[in-house]
CHARMM internal coordinates of N, CA and C (Angstrom, degrees):
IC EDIT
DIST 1 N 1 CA 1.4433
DIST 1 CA 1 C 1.5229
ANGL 1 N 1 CA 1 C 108.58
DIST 1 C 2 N 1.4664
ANGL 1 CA 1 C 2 N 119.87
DIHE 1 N 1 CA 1 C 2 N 143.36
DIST 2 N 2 CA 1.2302
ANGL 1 C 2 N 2 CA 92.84
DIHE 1 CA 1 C 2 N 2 CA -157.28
DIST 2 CA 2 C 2.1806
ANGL 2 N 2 CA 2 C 80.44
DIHE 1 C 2 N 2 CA 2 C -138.34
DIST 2 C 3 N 0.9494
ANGL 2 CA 2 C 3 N 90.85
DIHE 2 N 2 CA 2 C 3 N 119.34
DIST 3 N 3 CA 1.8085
ANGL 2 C 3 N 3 CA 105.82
DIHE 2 CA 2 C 3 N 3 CA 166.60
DIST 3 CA 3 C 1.4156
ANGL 3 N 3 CA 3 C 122.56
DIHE 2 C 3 N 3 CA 3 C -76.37
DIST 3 C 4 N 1.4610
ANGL 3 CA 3 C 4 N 103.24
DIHE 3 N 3 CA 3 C 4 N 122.79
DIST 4 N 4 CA 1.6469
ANGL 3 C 4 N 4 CA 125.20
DIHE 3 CA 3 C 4 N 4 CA -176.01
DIST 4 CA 4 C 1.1453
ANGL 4 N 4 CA 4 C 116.20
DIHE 3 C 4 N 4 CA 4 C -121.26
DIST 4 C 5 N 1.3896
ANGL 4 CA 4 C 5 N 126.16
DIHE 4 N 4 CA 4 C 5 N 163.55
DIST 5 N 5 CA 1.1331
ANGL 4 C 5 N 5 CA 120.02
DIHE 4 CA 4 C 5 N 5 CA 164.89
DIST 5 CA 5 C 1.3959
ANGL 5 N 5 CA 5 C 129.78
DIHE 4 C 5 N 5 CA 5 C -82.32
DIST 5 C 6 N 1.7697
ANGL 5 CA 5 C 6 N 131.82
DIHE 5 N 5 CA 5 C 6 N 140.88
DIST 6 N 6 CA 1.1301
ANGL 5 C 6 N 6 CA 105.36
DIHE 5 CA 5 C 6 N 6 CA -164.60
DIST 6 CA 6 C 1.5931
ANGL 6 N 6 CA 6 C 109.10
DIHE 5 C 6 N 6 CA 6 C -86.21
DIST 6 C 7 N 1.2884
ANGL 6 CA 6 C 7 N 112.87
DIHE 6 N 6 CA 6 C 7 N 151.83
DIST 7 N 7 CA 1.2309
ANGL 6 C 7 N 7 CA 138.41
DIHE 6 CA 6 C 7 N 7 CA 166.33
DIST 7 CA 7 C 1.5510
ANGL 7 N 7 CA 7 C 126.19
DIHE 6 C 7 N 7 CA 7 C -26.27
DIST 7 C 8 N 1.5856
ANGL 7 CA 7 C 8 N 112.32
DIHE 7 N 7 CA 7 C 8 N 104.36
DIST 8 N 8 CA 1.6018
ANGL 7 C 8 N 8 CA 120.55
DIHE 7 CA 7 C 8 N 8 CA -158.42
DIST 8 CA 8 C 1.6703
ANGL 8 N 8 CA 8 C 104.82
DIHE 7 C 8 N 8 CA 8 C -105.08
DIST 8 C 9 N 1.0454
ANGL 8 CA 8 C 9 N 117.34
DIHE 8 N 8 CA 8 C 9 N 121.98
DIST 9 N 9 CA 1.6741
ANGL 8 C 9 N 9 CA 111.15
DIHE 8 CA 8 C 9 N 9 CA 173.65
DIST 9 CA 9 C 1.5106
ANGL 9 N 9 CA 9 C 103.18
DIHE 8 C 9 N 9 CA 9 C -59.99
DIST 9 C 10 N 1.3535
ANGL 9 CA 9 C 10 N 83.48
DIHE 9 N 9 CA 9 C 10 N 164.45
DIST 10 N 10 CA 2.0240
ANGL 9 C 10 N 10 CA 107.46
DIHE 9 CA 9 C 10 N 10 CA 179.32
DIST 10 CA 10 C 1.5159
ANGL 10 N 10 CA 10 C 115.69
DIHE 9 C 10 N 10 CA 10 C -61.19
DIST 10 C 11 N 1.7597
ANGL 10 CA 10 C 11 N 99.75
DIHE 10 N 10 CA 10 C 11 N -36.31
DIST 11 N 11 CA 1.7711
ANGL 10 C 11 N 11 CA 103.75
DIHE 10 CA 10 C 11 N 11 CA -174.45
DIST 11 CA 11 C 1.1398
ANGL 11 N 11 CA 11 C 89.82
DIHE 10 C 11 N 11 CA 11 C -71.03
DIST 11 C 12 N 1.2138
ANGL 11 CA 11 C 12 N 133.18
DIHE 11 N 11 CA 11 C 12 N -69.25
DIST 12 N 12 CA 1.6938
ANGL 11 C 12 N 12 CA 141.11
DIHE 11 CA 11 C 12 N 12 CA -142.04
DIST 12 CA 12 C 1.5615
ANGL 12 N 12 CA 12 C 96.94
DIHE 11 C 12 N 12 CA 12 C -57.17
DIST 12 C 13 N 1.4144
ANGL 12 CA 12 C 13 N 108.87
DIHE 12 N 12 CA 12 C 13 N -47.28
DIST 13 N 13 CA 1.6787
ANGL 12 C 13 N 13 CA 92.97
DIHE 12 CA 12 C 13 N 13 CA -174.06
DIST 13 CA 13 C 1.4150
ANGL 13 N 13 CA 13 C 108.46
DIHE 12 C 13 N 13 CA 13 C -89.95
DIST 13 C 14 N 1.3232
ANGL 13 CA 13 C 14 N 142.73
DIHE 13 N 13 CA 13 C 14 N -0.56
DIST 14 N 14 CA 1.4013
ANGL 13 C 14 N 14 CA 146.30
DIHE 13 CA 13 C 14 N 14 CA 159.30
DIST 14 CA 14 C 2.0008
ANGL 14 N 14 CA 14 C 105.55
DIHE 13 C 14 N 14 CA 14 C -68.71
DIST 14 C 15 N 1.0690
ANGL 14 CA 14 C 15 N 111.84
DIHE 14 N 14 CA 14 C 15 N -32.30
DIST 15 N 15 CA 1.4340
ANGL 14 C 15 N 15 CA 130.25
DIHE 14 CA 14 C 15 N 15 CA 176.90
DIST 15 CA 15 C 1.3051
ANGL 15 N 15 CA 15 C 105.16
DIHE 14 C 15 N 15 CA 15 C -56.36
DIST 15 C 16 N 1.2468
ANGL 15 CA 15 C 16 N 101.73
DIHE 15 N 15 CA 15 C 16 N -77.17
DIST 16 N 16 CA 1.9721
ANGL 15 C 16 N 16 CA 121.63
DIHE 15 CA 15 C 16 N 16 CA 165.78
DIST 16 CA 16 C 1.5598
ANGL 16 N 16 CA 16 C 105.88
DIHE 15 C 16 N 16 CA 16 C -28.58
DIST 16 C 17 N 1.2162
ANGL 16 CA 16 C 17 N 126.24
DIHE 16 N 16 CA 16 C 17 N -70.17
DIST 17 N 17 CA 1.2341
ANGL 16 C 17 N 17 CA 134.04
DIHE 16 CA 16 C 17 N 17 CA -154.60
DIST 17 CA 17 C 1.8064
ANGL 17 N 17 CA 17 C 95.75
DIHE 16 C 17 N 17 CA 17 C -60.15
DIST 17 C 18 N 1.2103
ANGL 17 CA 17 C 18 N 98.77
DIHE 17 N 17 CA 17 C 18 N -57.64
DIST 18 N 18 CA 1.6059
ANGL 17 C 18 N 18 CA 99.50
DIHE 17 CA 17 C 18 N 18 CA 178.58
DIST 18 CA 18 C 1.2861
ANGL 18 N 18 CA 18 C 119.58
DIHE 17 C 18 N 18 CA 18 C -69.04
DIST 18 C 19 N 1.3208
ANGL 18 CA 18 C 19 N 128.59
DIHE 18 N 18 CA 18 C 19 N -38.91
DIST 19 N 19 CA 1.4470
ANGL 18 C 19 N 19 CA 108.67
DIHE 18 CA 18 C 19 N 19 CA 161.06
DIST 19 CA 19 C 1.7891
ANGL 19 N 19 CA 19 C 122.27
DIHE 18 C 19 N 19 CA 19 C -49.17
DIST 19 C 20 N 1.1973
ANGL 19 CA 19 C 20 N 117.44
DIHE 19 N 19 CA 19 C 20 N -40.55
DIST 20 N 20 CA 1.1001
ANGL 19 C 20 N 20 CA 135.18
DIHE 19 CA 19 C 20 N 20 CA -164.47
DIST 20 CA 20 C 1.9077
ANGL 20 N 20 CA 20 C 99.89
DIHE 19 C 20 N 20 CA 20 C -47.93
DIST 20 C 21 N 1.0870
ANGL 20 CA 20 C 21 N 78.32
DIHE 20 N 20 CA 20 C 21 N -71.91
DIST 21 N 21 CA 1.9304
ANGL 20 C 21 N 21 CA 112.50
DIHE 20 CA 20 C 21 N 21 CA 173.47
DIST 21 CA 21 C 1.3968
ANGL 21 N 21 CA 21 C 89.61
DIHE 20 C 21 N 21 CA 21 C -34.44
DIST 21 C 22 N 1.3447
ANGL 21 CA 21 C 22 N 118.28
DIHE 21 N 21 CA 21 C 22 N -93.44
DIST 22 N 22 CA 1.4089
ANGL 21 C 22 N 22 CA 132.58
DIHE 21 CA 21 C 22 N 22 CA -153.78
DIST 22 CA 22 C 1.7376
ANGL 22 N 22 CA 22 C 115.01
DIHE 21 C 22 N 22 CA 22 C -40.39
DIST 22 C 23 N 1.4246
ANGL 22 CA 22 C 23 N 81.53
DIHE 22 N 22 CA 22 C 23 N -33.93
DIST 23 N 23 CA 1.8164
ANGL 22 C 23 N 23 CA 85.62
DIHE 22 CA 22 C 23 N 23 CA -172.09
DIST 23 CA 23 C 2.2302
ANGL 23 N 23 CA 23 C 105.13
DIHE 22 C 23 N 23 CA 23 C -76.30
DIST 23 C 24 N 1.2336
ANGL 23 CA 23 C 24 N 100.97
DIHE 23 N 23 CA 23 C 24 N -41.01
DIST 24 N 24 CA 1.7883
ANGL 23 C 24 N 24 CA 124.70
DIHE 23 CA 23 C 24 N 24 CA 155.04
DIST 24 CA 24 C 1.7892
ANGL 24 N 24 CA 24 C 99.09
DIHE 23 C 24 N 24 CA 24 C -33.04
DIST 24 C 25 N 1.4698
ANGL 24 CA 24 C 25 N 102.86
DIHE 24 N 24 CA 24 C 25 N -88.56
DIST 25 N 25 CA 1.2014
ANGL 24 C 25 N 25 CA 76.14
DIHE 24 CA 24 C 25 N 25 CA -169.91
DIST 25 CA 25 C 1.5793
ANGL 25 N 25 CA 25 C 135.36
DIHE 24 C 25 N 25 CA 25 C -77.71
DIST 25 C 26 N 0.8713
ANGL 25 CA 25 C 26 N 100.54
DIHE 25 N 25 CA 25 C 26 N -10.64
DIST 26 N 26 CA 1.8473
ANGL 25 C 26 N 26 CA 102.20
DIHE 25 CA 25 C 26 N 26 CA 177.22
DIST 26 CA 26 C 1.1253
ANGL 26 N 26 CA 26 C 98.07
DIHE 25 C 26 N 26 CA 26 C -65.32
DIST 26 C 27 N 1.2744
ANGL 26 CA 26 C 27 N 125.25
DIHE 26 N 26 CA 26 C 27 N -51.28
DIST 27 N 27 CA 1.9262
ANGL 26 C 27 N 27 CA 121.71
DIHE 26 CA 26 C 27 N 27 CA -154.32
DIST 27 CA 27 C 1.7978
ANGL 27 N 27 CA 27 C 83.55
DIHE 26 C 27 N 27 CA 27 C -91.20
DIST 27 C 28 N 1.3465
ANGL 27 CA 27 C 28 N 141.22
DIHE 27 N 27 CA 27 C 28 N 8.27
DIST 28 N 28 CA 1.4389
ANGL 27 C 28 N 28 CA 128.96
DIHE 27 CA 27 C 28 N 28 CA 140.25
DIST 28 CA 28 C 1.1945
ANGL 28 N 28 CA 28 C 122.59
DIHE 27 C 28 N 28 CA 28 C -83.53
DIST 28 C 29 N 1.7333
ANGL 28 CA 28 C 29 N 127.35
DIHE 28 N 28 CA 28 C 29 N -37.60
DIST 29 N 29 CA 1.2114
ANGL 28 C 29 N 29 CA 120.36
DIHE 28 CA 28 C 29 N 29 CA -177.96
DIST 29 CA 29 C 1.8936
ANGL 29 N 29 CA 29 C 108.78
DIHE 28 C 29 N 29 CA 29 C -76.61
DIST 29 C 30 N 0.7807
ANGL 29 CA 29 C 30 N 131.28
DIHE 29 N 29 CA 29 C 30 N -36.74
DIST 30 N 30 CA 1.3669
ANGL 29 C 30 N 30 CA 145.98
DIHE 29 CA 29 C 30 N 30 CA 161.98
DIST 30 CA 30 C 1.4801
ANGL 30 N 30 CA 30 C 116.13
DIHE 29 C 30 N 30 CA 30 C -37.11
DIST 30 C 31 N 1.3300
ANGL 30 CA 30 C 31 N 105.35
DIHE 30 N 30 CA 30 C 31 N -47.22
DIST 31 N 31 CA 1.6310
ANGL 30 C 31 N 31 CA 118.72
DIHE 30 CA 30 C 31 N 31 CA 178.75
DIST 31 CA 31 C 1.4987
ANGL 31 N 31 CA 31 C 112.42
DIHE 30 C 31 N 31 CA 31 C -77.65
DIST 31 C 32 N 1.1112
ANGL 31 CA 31 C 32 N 85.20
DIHE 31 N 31 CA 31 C 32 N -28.71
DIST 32 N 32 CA 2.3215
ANGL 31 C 32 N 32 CA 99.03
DIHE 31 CA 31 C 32 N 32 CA 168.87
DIST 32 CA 32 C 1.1526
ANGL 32 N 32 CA 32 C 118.81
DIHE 31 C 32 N 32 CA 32 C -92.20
DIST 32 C 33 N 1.3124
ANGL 32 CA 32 C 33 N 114.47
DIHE 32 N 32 CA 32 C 33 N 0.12
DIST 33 N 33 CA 1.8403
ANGL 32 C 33 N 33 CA 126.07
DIHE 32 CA 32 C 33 N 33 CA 172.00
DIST 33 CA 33 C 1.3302
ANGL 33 N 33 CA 33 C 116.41
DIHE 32 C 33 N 33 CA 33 C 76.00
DIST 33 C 34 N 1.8282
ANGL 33 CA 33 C 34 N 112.01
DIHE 33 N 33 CA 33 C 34 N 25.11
DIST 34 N 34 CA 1.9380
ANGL 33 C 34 N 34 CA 106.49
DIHE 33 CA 33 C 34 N 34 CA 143.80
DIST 34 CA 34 C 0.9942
ANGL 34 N 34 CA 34 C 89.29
DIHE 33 C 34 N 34 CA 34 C -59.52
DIST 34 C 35 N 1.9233
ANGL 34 CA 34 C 35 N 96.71
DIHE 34 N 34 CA 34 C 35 N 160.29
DIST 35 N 35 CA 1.4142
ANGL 34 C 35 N 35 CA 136.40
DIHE 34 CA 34 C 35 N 35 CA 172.31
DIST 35 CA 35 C 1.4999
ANGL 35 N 35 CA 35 C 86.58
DIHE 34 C 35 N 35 CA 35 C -63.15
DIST 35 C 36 N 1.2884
ANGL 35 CA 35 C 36 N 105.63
DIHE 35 N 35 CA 35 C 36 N 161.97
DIST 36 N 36 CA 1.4700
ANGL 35 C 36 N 36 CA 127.99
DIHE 35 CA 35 C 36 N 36 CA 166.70
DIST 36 CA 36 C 1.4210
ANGL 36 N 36 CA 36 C 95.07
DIHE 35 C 36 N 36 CA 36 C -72.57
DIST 36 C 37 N 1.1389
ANGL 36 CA 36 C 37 N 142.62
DIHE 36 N 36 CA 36 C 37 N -60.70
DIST 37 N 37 CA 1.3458
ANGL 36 C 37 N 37 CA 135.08
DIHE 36 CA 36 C 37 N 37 CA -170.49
DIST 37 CA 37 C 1.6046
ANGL 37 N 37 CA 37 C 126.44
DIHE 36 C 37 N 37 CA 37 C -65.09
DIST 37 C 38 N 1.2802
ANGL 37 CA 37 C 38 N 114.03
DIHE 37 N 37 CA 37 C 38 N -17.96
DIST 38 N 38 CA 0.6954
ANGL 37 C 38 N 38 CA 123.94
DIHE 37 CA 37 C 38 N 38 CA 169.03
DIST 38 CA 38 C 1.9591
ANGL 38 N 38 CA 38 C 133.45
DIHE 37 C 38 N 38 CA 38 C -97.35
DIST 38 C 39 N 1.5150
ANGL 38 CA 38 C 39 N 102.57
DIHE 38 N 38 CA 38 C 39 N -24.20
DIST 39 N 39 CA 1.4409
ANGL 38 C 39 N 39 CA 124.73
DIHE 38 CA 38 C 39 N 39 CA 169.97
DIST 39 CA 39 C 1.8104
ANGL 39 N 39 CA 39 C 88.50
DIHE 38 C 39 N 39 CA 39 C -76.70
DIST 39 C 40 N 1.3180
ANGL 39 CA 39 C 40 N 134.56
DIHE 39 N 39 CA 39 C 40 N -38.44
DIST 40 N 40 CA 1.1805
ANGL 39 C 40 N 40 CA 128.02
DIHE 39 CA 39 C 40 N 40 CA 179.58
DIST 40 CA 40 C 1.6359
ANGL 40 N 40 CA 40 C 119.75
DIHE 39 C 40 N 40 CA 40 C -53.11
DIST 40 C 41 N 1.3291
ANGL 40 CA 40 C 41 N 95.55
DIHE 40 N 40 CA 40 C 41 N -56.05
DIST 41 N 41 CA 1.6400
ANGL 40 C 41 N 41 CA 107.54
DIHE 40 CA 40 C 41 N 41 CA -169.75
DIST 41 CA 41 C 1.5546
ANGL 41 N 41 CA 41 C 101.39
DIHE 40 C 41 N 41 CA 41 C -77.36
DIST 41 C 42 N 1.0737
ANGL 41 CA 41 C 42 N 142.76
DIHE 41 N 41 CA 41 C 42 N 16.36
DIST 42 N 42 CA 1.9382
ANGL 41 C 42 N 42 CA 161.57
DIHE 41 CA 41 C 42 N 42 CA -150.46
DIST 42 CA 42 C 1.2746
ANGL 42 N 42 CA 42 C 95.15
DIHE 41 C 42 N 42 CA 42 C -125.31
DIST 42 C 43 N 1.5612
ANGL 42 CA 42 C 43 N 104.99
DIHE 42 N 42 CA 42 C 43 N -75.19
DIST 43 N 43 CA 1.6269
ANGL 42 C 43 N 43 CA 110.55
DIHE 42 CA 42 C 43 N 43 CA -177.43
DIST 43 CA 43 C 1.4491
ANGL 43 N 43 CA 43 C 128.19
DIHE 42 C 43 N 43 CA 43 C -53.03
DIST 43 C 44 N 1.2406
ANGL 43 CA 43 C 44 N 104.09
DIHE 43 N 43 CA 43 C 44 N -44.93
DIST 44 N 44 CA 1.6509
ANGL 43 C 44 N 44 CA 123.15
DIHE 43 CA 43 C 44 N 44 CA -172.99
DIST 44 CA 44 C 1.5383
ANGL 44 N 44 CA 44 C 92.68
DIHE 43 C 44 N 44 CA 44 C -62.48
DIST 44 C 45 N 1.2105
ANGL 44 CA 44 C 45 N 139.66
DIHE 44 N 44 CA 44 C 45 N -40.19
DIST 45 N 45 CA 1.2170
ANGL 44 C 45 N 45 CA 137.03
DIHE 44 CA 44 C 45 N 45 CA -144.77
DIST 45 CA 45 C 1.1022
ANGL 45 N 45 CA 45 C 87.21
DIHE 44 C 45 N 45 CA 45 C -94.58
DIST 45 C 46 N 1.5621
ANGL 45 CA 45 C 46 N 131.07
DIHE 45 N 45 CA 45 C 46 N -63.83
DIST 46 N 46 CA 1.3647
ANGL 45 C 46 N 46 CA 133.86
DIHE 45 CA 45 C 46 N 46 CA -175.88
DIST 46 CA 46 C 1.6241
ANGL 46 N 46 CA 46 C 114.01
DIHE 45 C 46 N 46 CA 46 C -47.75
DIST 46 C 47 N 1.5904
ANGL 46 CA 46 C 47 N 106.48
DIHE 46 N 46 CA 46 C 47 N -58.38
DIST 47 N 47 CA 1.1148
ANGL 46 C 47 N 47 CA 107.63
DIHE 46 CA 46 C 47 N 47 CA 178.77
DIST 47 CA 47 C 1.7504
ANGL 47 N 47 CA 47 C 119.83
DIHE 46 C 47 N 47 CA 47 C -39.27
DIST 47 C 48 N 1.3651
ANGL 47 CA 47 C 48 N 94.46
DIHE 47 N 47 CA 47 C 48 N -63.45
DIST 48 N 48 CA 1.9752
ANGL 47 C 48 N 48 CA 109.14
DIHE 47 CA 47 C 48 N 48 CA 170.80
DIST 48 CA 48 C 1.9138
ANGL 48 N 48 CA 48 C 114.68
DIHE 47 C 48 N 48 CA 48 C -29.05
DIST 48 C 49 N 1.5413
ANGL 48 CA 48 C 49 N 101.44
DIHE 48 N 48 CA 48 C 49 N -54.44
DIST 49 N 49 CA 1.3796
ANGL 48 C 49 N 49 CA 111.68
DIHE 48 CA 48 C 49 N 49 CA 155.67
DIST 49 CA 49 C 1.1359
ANGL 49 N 49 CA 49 C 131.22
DIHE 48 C 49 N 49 CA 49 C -34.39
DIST 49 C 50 N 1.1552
ANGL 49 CA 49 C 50 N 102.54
DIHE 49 N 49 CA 49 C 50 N -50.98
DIST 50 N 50 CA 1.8123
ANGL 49 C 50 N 50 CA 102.98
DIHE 49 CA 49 C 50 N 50 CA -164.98
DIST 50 CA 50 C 1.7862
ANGL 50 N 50 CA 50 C 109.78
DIHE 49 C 50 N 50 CA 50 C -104.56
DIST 50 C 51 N 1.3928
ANGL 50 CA 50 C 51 N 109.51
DIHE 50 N 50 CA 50 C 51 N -21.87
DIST 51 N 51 CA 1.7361
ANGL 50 C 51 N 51 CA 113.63
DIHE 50 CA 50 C 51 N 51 CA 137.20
DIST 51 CA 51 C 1.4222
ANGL 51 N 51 CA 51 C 115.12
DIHE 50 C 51 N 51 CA 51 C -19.29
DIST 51 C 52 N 1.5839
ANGL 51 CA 51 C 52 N 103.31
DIHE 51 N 51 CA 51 C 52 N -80.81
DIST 52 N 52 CA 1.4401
ANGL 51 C 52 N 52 CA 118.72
DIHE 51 CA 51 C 52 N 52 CA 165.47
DIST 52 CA 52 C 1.4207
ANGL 52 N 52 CA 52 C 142.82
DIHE 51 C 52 N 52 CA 52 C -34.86
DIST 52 C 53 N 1.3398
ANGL 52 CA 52 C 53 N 94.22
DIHE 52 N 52 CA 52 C 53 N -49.05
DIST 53 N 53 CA 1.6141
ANGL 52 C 53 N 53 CA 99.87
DIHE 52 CA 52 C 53 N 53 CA -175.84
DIST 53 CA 53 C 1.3959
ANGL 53 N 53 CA 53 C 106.49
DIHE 52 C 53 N 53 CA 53 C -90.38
DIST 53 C 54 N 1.4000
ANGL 53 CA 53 C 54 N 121.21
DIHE 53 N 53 CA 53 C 54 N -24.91
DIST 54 N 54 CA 1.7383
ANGL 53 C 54 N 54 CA 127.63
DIHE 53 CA 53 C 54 N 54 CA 167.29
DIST 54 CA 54 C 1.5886
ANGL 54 N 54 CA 54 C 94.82
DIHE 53 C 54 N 54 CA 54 C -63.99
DIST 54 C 55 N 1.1255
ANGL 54 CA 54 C 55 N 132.27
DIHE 54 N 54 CA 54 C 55 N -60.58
DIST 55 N 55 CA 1.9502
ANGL 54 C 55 N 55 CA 130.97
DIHE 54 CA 54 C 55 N 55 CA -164.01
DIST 55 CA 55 C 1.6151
ANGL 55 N 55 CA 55 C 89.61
DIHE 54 C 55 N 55 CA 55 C -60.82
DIST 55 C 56 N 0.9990
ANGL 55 CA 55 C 56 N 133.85
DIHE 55 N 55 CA 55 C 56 N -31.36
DIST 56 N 56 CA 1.8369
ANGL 55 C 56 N 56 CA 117.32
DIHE 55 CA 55 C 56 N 56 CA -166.17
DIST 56 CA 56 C 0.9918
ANGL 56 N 56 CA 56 C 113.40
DIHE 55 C 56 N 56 CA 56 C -92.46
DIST 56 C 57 N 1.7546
ANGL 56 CA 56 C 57 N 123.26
DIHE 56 N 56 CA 56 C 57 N -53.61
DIST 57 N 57 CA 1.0570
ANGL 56 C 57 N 57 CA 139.34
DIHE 56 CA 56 C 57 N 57 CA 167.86
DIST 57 CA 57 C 1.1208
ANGL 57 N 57 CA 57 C 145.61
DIHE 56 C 57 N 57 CA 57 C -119.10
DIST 57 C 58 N 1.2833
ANGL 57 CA 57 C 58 N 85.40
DIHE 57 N 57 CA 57 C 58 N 26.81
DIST 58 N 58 CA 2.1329
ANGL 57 C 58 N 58 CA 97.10
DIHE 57 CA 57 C 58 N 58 CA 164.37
DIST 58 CA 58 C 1.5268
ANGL 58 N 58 CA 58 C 115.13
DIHE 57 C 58 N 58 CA 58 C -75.60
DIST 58 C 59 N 1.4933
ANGL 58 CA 58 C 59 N 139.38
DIHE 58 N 58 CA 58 C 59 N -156.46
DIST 59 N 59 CA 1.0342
ANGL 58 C 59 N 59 CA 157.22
DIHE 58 CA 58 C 59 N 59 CA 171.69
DIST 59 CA 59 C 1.6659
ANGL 59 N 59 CA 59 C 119.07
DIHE 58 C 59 N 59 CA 59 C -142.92
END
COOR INIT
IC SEED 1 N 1 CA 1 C
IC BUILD
């Protein structure tokens, strides 16, 4: 019998990837002394990006 992992959709792990990121860079730009408001509106954008570019062309 052989154990796998079960089976993850494309959004959910494109989701992951960008949360992952987003939380990376904010709690980096923040730690380098961007404004919070501004390391905010950075990440989100980036994050949204890489949502994207993980859902099209990830694996």
């Amino acid at each position: 019998m052989h154990l796998r992992q079960p089976s993850i959709d494309h959004g959910v792990r494109s989701f992951i990837w960008a949360v992952v990121f987003f939380l990376f860079l904010y709690f980096g730009a923040v730690a380098i002394g961007v404004t919070r408001g501004t390391a905010f509106l950075v990440a989100l954008v980036s994050g949204f990006l890489i949502f994207l570019f993980v859902r099209t062309r990830g694996t």
